[in-house]
C-alpha positions as CSV (number, residue, x, y, z in Angstrom):
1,X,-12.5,37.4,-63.7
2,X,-11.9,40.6,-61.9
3,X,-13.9,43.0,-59.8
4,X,-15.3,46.0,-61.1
5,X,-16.8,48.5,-58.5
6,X,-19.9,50.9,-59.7
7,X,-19.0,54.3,-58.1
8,X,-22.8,55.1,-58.8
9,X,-23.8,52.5,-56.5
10,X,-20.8,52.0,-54.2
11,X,-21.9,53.6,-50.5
12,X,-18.2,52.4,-49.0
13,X,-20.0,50.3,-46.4
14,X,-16.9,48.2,-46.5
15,X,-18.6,45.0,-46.6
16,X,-16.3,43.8,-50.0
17,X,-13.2,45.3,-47.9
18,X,-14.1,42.5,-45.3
19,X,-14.7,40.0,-47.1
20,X,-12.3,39.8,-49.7
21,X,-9.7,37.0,-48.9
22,X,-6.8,38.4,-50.8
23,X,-6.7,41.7,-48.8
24,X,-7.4,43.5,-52.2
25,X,-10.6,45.7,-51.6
26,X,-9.8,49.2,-50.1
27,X,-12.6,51.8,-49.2
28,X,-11.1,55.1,-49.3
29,X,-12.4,58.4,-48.9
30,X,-14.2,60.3,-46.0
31,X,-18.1,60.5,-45.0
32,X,-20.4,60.5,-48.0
33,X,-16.9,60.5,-50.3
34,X,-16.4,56.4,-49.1
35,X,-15.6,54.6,-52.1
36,X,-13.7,50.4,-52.7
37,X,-10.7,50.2,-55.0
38,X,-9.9,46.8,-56.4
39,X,-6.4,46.4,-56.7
40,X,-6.3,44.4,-59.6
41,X,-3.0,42.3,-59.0
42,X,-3.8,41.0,-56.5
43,X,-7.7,40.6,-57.4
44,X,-8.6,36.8,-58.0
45,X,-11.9,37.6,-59.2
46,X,-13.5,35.2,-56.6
47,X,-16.9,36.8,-56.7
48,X,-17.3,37.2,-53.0
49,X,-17.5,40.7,-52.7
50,X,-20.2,40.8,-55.5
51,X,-21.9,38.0,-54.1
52,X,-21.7,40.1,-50.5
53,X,-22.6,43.3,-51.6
54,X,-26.2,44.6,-50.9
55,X,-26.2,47.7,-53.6
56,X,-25.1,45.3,-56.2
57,X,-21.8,48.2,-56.8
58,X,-19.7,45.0,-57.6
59,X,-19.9,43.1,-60.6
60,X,-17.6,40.9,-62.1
61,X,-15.3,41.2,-65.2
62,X,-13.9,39.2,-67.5
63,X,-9.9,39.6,-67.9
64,X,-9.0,40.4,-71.4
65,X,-6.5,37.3,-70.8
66,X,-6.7,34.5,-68.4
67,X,-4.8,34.8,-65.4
68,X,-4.0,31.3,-63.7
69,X,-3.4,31.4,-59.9
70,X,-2.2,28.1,-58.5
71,X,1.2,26.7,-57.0
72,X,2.7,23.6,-58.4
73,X,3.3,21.1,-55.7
74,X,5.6,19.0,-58.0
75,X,7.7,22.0,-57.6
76,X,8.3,21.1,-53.7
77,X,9.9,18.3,-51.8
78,X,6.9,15.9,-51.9
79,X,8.0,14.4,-48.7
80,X,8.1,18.1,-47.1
81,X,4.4,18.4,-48.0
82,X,3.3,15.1,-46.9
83,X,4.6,15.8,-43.4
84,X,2.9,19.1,-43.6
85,X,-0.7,17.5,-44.5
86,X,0.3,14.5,-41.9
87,X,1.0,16.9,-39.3
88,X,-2.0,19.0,-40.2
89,X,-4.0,15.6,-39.6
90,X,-4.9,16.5,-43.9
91,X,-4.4,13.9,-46.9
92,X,-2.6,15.9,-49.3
93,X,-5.0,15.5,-52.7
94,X,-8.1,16.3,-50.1
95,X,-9.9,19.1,-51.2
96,X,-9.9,22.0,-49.2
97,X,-11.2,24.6,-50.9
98,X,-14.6,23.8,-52.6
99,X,-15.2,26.9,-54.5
100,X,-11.6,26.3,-56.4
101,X,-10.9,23.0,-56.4
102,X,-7.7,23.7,-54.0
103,X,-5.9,20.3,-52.6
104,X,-4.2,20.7,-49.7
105,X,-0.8,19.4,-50.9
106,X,-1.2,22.9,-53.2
107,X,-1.7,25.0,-49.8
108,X,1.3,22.8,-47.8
109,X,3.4,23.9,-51.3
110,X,2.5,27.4,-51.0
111,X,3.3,27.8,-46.9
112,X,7.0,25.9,-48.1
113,X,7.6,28.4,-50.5
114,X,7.2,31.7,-48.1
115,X,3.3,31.7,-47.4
116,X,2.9,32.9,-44.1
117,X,-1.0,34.0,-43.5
118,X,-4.2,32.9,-44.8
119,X,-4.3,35.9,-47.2
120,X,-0.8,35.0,-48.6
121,X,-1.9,31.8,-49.6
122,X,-5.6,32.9,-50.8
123,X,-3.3,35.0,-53.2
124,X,-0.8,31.9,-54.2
125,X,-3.5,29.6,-54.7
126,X,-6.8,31.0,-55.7
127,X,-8.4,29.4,-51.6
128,X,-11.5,32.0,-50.8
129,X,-11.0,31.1,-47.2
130,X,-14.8,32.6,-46.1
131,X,-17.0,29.8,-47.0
132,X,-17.1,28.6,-43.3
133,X,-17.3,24.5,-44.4
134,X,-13.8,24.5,-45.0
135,X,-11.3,26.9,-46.3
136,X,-9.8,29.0,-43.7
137,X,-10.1,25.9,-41.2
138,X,-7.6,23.5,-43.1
139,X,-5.3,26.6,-44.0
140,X,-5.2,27.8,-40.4
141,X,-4.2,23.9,-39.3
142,X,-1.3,23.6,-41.6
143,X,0.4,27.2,-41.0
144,X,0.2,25.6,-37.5
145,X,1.6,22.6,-38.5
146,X,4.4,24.7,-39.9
147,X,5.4,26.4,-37.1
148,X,3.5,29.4,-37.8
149,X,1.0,31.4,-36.0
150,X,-0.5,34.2,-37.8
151,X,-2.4,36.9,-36.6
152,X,-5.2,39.1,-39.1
153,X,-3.8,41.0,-41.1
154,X,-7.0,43.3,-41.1
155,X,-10.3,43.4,-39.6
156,X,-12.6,41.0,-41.7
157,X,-15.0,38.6,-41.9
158,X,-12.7,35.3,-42.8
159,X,-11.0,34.5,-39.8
160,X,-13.7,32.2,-37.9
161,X,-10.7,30.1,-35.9
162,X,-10.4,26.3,-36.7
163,X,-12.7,24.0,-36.7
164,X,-12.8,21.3,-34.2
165,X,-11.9,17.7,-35.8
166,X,-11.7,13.6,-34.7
167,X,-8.0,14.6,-33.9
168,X,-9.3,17.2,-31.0
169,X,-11.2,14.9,-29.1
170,X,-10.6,15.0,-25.6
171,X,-10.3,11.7,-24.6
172,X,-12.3,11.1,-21.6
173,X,-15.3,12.0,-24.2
174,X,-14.0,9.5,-26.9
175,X,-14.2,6.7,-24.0
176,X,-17.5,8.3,-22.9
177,X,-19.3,8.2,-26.3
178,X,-17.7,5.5,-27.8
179,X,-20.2,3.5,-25.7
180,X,-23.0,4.9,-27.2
181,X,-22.6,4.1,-30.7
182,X,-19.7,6.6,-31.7
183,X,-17.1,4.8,-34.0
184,X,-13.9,7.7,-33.1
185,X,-11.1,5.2,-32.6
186,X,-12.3,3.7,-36.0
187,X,-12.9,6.8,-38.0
188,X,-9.4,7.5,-36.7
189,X,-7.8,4.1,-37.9
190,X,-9.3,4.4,-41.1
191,X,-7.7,8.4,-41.7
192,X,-4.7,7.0,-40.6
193,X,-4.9,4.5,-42.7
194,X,-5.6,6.6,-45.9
195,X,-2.5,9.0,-44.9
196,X,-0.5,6.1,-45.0
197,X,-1.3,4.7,-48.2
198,X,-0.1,7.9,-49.5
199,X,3.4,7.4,-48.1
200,X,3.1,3.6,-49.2
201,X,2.8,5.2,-52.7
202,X,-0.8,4.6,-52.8
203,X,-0.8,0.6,-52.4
């Protein structure tokens, strides 16, 4: 799919502009003359700026041929991704992007191979990132992991910070609350446990 904007409609509120995760919506113009322009290369008809827009002026297409966005983590180190998703406190086949289906050994392949923002790897992998269960949350942790630390690369919606996890407990309230019924140490055995299966070659 692609986005298509009706000029009829469009009032270049810039509500698409912010919320498109692939940086690909532009309202140009001045005053009353405010219009978006889809950039259709780097488009991945995602459907959240005509899900967002209010004057229905976005609608989506579809592509005359099908466009596949996605990043082949067979064609990275497998170990270099592991440690990635380890680091990142991720399994590497979890999903972490609902919407698309998007693993997070696929977002750990894309950061590898040059990815260095959220938007860089919504536009490798196909990741929305706005959802706010999970998306820009997981993506945010492993460009950490990485050694990176990006910044916006223009004012939106998407960037809502990471969520907190088991791994950012503060201790003194794991010891407090794990006295009233609250398993953490064992939730945390038991992901560590998965993670290393996956090392163990899934045994």
């Amino acid at each position: 799919m692609y986005a298509e904007v009706d000029v009829e409609k469009c009032t270049g509120c810039r509500v698409c502009e912010k919320v498109c995760p692939t940086l690909s919506i532009n309202v140009v113009g001045e005053k009353k003359e405010k219009l978006a322009v889809v950039d259709l290369d780097t488009c991945a008809g995602c459907g959240a700026c005509a899900e967002r827009c209010q004057f229905e002026a976005v609608v989506l297409k579809t592509l005359d041929e099908p466009k596949v966005i996605s990043v082949d983590p067979h064609s990275v180190d497998e170990e270099k991704i592991y440690e990635l998703c380890v680091k990142a406190s991720l399994h590497p086949e979890q999903i972490i992007c609902y919407c698309t289906g998007t693993r997070a050994e696929e977002v750990a392949a894309a950061i590898l191979m040059g990815a260095s923002s959220p938007e860089e790897v919504s536009r490798m992998t196909g990741v929305r990132t706005g959802c706010k269960v999970e998306c820009i949350q997981p993506i945010l942790r492993l460009l950490k992991a990485a050694g990176i630390e990006p910044k916006p690369l223009k004012d939106g919606w998407q960037w809502y910070g990471i969520t907190p996890t088991i791994w950012d407990i503060p201790e003194d309230v794991v010891k407090k609350y794990s006295a009233r019924g609250f398993y953490f140490e064992e939730d945390r055995a038991l992901f560590k446990k998965l993670l290393d299966t996956i090392k163990a070659g899934g045994e």
